[in-house]
C-alpha positions as CSV (number, residue, x, y, z in Angstrom):
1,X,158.2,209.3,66.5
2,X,157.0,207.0,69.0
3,X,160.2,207.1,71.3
4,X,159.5,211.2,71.3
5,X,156.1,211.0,72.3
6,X,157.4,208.2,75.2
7,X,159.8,210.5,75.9
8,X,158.0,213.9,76.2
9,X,155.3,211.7,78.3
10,X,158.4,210.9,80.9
11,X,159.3,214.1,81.6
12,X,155.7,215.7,81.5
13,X,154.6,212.9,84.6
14,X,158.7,213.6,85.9
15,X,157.4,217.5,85.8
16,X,154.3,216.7,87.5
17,X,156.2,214.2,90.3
18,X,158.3,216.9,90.9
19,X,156.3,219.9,90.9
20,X,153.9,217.6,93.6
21,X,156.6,217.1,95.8
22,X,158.0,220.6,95.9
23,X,154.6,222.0,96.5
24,X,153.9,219.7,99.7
25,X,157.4,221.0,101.3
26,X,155.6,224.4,101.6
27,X,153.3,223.5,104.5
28,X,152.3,225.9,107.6
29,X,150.3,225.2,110.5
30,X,147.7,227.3,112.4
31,X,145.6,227.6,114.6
32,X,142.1,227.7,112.7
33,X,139.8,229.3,114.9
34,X,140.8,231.7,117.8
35,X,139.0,234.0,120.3
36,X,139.8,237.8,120.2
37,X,139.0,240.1,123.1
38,X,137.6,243.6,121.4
39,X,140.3,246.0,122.6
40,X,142.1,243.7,123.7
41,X,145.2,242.1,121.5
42,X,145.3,238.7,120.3
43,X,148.2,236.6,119.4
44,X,147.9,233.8,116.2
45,X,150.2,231.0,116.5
46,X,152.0,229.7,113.4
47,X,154.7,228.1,111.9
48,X,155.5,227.1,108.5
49,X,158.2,225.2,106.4
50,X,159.6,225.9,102.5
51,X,162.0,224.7,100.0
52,X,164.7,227.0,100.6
53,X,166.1,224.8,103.8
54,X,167.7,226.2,107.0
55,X,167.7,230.1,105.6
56,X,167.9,233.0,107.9
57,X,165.6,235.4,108.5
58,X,167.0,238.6,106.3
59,X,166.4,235.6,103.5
60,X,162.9,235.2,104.5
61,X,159.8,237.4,104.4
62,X,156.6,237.1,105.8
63,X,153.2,238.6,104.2
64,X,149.5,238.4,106.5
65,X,146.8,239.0,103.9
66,X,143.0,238.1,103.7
67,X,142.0,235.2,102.3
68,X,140.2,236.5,99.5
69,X,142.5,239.4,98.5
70,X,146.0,238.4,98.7
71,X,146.9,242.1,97.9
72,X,144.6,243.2,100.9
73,X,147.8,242.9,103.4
74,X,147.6,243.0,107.2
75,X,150.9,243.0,107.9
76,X,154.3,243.7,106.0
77,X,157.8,244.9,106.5
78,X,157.2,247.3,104.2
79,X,154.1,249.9,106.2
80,X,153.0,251.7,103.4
81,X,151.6,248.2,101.9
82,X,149.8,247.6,105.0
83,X,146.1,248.3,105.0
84,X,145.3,251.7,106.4
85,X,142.8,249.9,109.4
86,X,145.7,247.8,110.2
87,X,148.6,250.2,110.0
88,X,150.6,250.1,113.6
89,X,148.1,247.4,115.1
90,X,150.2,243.9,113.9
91,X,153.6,242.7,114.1
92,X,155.9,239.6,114.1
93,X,156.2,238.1,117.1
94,X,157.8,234.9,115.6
95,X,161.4,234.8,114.0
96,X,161.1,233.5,110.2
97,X,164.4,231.8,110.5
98,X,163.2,229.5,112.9
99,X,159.8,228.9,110.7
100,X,157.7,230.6,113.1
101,X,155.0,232.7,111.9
102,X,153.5,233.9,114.9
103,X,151.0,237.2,114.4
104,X,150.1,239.8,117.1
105,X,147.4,241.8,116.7
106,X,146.8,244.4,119.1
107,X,143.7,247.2,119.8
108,X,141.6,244.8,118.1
109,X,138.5,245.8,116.4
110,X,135.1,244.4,116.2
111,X,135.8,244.0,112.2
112,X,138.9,242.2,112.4
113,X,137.5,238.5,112.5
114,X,139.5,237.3,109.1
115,X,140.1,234.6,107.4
116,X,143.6,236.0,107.6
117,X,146.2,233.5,105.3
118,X,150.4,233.6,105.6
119,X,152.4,234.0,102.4
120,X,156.0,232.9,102.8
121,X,158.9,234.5,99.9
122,X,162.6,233.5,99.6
123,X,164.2,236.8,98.8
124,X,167.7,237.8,97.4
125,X,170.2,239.0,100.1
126,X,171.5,241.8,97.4
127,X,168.0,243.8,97.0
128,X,165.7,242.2,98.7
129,X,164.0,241.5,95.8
130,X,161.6,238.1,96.2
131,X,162.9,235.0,94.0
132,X,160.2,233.0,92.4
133,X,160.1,230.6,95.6
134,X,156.5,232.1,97.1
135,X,153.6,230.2,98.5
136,X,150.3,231.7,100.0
137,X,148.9,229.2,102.5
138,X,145.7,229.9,101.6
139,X,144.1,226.3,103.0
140,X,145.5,227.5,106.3
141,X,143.9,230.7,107.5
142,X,143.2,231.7,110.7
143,X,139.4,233.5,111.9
144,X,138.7,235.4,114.7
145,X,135.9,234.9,117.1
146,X,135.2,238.7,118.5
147,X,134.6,238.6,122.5
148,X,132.8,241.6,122.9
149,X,132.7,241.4,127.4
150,X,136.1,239.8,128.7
151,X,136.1,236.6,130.2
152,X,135.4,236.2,133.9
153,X,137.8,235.1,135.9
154,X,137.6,231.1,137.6
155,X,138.0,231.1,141.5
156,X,139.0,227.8,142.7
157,X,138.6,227.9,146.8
158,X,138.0,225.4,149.7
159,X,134.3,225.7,151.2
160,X,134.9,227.0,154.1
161,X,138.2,228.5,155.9
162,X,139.1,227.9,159.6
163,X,140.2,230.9,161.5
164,X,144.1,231.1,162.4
165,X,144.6,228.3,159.9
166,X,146.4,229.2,156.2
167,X,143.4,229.3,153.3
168,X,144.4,229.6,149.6
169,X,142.9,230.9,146.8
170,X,143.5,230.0,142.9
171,X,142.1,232.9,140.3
172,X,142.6,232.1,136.7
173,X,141.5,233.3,133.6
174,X,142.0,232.1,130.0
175,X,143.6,234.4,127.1
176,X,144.9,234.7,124.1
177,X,147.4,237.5,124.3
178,X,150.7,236.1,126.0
179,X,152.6,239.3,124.6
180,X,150.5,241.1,127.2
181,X,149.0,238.7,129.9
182,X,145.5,239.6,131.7
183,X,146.9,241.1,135.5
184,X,144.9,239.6,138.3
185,X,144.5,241.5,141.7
186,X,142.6,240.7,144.9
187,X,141.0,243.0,146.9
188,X,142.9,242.0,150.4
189,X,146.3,243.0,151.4
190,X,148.4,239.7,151.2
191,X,152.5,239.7,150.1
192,X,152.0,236.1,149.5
193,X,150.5,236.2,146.0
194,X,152.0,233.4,143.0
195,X,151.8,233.8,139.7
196,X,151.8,231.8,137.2
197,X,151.7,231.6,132.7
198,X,151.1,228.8,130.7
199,X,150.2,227.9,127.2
200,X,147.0,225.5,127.2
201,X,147.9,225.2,123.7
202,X,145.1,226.3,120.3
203,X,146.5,229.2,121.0
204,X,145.1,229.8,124.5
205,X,147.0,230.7,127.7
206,X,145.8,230.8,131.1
207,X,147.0,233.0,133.9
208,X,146.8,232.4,137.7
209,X,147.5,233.9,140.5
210,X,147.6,232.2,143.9
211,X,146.4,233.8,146.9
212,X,147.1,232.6,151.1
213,X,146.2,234.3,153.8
214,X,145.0,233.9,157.8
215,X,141.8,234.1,158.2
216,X,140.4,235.8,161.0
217,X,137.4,235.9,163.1
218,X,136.1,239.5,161.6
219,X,136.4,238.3,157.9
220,X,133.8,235.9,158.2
221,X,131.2,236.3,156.0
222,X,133.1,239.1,153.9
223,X,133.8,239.5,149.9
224,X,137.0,238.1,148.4
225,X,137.4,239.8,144.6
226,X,139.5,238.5,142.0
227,X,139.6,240.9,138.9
228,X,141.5,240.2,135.6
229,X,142.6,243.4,133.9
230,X,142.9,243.4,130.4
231,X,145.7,245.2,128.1
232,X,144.9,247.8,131.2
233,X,141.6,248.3,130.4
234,X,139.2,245.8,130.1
235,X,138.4,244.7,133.8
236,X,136.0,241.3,134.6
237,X,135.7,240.8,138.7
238,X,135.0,237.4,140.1
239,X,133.3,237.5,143.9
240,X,132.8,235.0,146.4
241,X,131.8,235.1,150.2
242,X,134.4,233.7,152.8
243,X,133.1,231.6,155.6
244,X,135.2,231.0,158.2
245,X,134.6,228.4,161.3
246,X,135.9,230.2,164.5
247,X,138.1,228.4,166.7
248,X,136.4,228.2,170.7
249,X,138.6,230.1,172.9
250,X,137.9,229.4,176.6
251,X,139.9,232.0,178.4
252,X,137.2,234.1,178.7
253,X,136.1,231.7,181.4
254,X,139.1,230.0,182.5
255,X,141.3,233.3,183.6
256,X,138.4,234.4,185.4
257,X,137.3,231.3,187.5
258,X,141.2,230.8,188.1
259,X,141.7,234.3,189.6
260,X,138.6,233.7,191.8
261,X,139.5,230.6,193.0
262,X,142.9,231.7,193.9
263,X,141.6,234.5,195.8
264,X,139.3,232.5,197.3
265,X,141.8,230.3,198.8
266,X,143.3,233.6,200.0
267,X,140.6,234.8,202.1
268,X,140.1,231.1,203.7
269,X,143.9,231.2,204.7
270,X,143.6,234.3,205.9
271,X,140.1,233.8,207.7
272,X,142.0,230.5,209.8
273,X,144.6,232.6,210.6
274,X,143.2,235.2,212.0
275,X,140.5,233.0,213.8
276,X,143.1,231.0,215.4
277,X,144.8,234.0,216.5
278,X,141.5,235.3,217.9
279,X,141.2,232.1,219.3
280,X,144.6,232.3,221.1
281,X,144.1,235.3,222.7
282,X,140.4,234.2,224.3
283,X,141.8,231.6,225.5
284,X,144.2,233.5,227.4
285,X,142.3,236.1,229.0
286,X,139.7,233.1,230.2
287,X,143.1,231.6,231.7
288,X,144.3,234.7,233.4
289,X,140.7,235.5,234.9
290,X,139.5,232.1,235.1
291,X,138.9,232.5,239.2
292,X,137.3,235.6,239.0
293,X,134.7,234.4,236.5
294,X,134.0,231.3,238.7
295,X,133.7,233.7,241.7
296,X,130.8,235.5,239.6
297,X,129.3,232.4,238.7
298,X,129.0,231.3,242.6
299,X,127.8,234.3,243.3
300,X,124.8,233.9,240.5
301,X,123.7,230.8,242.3
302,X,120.9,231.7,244.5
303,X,121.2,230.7,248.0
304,X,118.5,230.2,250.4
305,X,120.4,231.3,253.5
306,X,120.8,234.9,251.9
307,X,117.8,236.3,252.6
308,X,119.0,235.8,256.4
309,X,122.1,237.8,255.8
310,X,122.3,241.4,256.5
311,X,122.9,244.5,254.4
312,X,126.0,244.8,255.0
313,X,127.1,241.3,253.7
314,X,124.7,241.9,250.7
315,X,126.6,245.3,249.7
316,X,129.9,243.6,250.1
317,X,128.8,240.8,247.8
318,X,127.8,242.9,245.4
319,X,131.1,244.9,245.0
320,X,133.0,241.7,244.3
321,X,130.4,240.8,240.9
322,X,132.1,244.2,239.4
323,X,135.6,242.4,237.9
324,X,133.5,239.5,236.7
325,X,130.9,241.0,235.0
326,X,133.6,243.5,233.4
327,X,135.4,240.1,232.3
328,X,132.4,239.4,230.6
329,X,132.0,242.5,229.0
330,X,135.5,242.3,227.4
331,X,135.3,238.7,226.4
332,X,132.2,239.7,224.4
333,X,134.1,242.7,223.1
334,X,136.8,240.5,221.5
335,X,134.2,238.0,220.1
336,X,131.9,240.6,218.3
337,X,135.6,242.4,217.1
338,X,136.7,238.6,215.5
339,X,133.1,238.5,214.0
340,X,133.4,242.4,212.2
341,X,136.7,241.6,211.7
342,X,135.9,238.4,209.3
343,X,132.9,239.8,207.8
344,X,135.1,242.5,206.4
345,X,137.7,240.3,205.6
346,X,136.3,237.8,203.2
347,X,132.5,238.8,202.7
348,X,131.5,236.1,199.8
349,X,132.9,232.9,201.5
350,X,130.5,231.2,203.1
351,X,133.5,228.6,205.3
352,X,135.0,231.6,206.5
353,X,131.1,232.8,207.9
354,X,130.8,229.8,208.9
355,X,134.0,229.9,211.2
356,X,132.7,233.5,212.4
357,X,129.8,231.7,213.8
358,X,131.4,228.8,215.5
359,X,134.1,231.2,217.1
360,X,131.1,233.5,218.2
361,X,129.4,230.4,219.9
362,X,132.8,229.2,222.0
């Protein structure tokens, strides 16, 4: 009698040992707490592991249910067991074969914040009937935290951008939908946009999109607008002003000033040679009539015996001043021509005047 009851006590604590360690190999990890965007979609990491070992997936099934009703199911292969406010909103975005029990909720309402809990079943490849290997994971369920507005976006951006220089721009905005990521858009027309995904992990993603441009001189003090677009809906815009430090450009000033000192040199080659040519030819009508003008300058010089001298002598005298004064006459011609001549010709240089003058005095 005593070796029974020692005997049924073994096997009771074997049973217990045993039942222990087969329920710890059923084990699924999620993530416990998860933002949802209202209208939006939502994605639920999981993943889970059971008795059964390496099975594939048409040996597997996966059951979403609420926490406190594990008949109240959110998703199911089989639709018609589905609860009607869930019915074509949730789906299996994980393969069970690999132990991942990733759920997708999509159009998500203001109502669906959970607990939701994942039920794993071994099932018979004949019917598809489940075998008595089930486990509801009820200690890990998953609750939604409703977003009502979407997130705004994060622009990441020097202070200030220099014109003609490359500037970039970094938008990003956190998710939790990678199925269908947030699209981010700028309000400038630039090909050289990057984008990139990745998983932040908890179940949040982040999106980016990398914008460069050249700045100009007219888009200073202008908007730059990121936007995130949700499930192509839901829109959340992010503005900043763009500064940008202009570059001095002199040519304003130097083109000008070397244009006018080029013609400037112009005129003042010009002005010498047409004074020395001037020149030239004064110098040869005072050497061809030389003799006459120094005959009309002895005749200027009053002499006291000519009061003694008669009429006749005074008339003759008289006649011979003619060709000098004319000399005179044309010599002055020439010089006031040369002076018209350089005031036309360079106006606005004050050496060329000034060689006018001294050509009009000799």
């Amino acid at each position: 009698m005593a070796k029974q009851k020692i005997m049924m006590g073994f096997c009771l604590l074997f049973a217990a040992i045993c039942s222990s360690v087969s329920s710890d190999e059923w084990k699924a990890t999620v993530v416990k707490r998860i933002d949802a965007l209202v209208g939006s979609c939502v994605v639920v990491p999981c993943s889970f592991s059971h008795t059964g070992g390496n099975l594939p997936s048409s040996r597997l099934r996966g059951i979403w249910h609420e926490k406190n009703d594990k008949k109240s199911n959110i998703y199911q292969e089989d639709n018609t067991l589905i609860k009607d406010s869930f019915k074509g909103r949730t789906r299996l975005v994980g393969e069970l074969g690999k132990n991942n029990c990733t759920l997708e909720i999509t159009e998500v309402k203001d109502h669906d914040n959970g607990p939701f809990c994942f039920r794993a079943e071994l099932v018979l490849t004949e019917n598809n009937d489940p075998t008595k290997d089930k486990y509801s994971f009820v200690e890990d369920c998953v609750e939604l935290y409703m977003l009502t507005e979407p997130p705004k976006p994060t622009v990441i951006k020097p202070k200030t951008a220099t014109q003609g220089e490359a500037y970039t721009v970094t938008c990003s905005v956190i998710h939790t939908c990678p199925t269908h990521v947030p699209k981010l858009t700028w309000n400038l027309d630039s090909t050289k946009v990057i984008v990139h995904h990745k998983d932040i992990k908890h179940g949040n993603w982040e999106t980016q999109s990398i914008l460069t441009f050249i700045p100009e001189e007219k888009d200073d003090n202008s908007e730059i607008t990121c936007t995130a677009e949700f499930n192509g809906v839901l829109k959340s815009p992010e503005t900043f002003t763009l500064h940008v430090k202009r570059v001095e450009n002199y040519n304003h000033i130097i083109i000008p000033s070397v244009v006018g000192i080029g013609t400037t040199v112009a005129f003042v080659l010009v002005c010498i040679f047409m004074t020395k040519k001037y020149k030239k030819r004064i110098e040869e009508l005072q050497s061809r009539d030389g003799r006459t003008l120094m005959k009309v300058m002895t005749t200027l010089i009053p002499q006291t015996s000519t009061s003694m001298e008669t009429s006749e002598k005074q008339t003759k005298k008289e006649e011979e001043k003619k060709p000098a004064i004319n000399v005179l006459i044309n010599l002055n011609k020439y010089k006031t021509n040369l002076c018209a001549l350089f005031m036309i010709t360079c106006p606005w240089d004050f050496s060329c005047m000034f060689l006018v003058m001294m050509s009009s005095v000799h």
